[in-house]
C-alpha positions as CSV (number, residue, x, y, z in Angstrom):
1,X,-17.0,-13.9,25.3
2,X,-19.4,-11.7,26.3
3,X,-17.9,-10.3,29.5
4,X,-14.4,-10.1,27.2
5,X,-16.8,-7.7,25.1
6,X,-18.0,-5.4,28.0
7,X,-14.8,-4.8,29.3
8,X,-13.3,-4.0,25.7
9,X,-16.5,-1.9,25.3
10,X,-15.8,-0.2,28.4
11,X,-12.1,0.9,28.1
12,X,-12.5,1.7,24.0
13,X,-16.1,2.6,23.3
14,X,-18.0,0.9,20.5
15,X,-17.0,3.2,17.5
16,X,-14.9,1.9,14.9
17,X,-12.6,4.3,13.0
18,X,-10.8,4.2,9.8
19,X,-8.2,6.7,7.6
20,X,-9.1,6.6,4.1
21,X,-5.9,6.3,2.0
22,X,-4.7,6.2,-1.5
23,X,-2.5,3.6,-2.4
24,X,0.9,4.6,-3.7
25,X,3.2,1.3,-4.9
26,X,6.5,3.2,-5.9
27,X,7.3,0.1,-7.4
28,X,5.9,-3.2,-8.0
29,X,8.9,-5.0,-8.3
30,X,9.8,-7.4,-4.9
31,X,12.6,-9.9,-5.0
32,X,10.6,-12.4,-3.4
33,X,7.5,-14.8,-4.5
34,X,5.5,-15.0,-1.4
35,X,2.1,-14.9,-3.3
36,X,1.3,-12.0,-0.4
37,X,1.5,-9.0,-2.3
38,X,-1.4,-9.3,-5.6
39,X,0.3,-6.0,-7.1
40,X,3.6,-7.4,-7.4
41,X,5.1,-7.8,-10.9
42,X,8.2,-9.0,-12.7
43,X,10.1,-6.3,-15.0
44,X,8.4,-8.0,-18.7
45,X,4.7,-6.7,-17.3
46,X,5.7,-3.8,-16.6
47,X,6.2,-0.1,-18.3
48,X,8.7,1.2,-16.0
49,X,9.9,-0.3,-12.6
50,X,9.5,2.9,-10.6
51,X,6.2,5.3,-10.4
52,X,7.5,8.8,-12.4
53,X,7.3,11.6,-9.6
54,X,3.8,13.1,-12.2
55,X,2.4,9.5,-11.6
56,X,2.7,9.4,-7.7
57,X,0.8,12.6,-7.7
58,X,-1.8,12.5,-10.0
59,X,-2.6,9.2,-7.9
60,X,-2.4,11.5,-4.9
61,X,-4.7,14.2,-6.4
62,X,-7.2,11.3,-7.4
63,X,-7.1,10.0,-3.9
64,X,-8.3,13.4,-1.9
65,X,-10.8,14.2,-4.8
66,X,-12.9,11.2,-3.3
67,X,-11.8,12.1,0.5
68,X,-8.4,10.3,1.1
69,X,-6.6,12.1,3.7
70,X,-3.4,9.8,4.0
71,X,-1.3,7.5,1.4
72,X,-0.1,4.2,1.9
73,X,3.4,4.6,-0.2
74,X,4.6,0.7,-0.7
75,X,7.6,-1.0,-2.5
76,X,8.6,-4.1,-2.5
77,X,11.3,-5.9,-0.4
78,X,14.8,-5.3,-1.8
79,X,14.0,-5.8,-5.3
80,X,17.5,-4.9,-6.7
81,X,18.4,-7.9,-4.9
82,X,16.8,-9.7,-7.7
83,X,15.9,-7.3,-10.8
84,X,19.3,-5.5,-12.7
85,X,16.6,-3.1,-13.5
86,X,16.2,-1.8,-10.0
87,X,19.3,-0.9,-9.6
């Protein structure tokens, strides 16, 4: 394991990066119930199935005011496939 770690050391250095990012779910709606995705919701829990275009920016703005550079903008799979509502 070791040597593995050398020659991994060697070609990429030791330094470990990361891009802060915001997270952005459009929607939390997903026609699927894998358990994977904790943000997920079904229309009842919800106040609208989509972000509003003022809500996907002020979570933007709050994002770079503590140093996010990047957003992570997520939806869920096909969830008109399952929910009239997203449609």
């Amino acid at each position: 394991m070791s040597e593995a770690r050398s020659i991994r050391d060697q070609a990429f250095g030791v330094r470990v990066t990361y891009s802060p990012k915001v997270f952005i779910p459009l929607t939390m709606l997903c026609r699927d119930r894998c358990g994977y995705c904790t943000f997920a919701q079904p229309p009842a829990r919800l106040e609208s199935p989509y972000l509003s275009p003022a809500q996907v920016r002020a979570l933007a703005v709050a994002g770079a005011r503590v140093g996010c550079h990047e957003a992570l903008f997520t939806l869920g799979e096909a969830p008109e496939d399952r929910y009239p509502v997203a449609a």
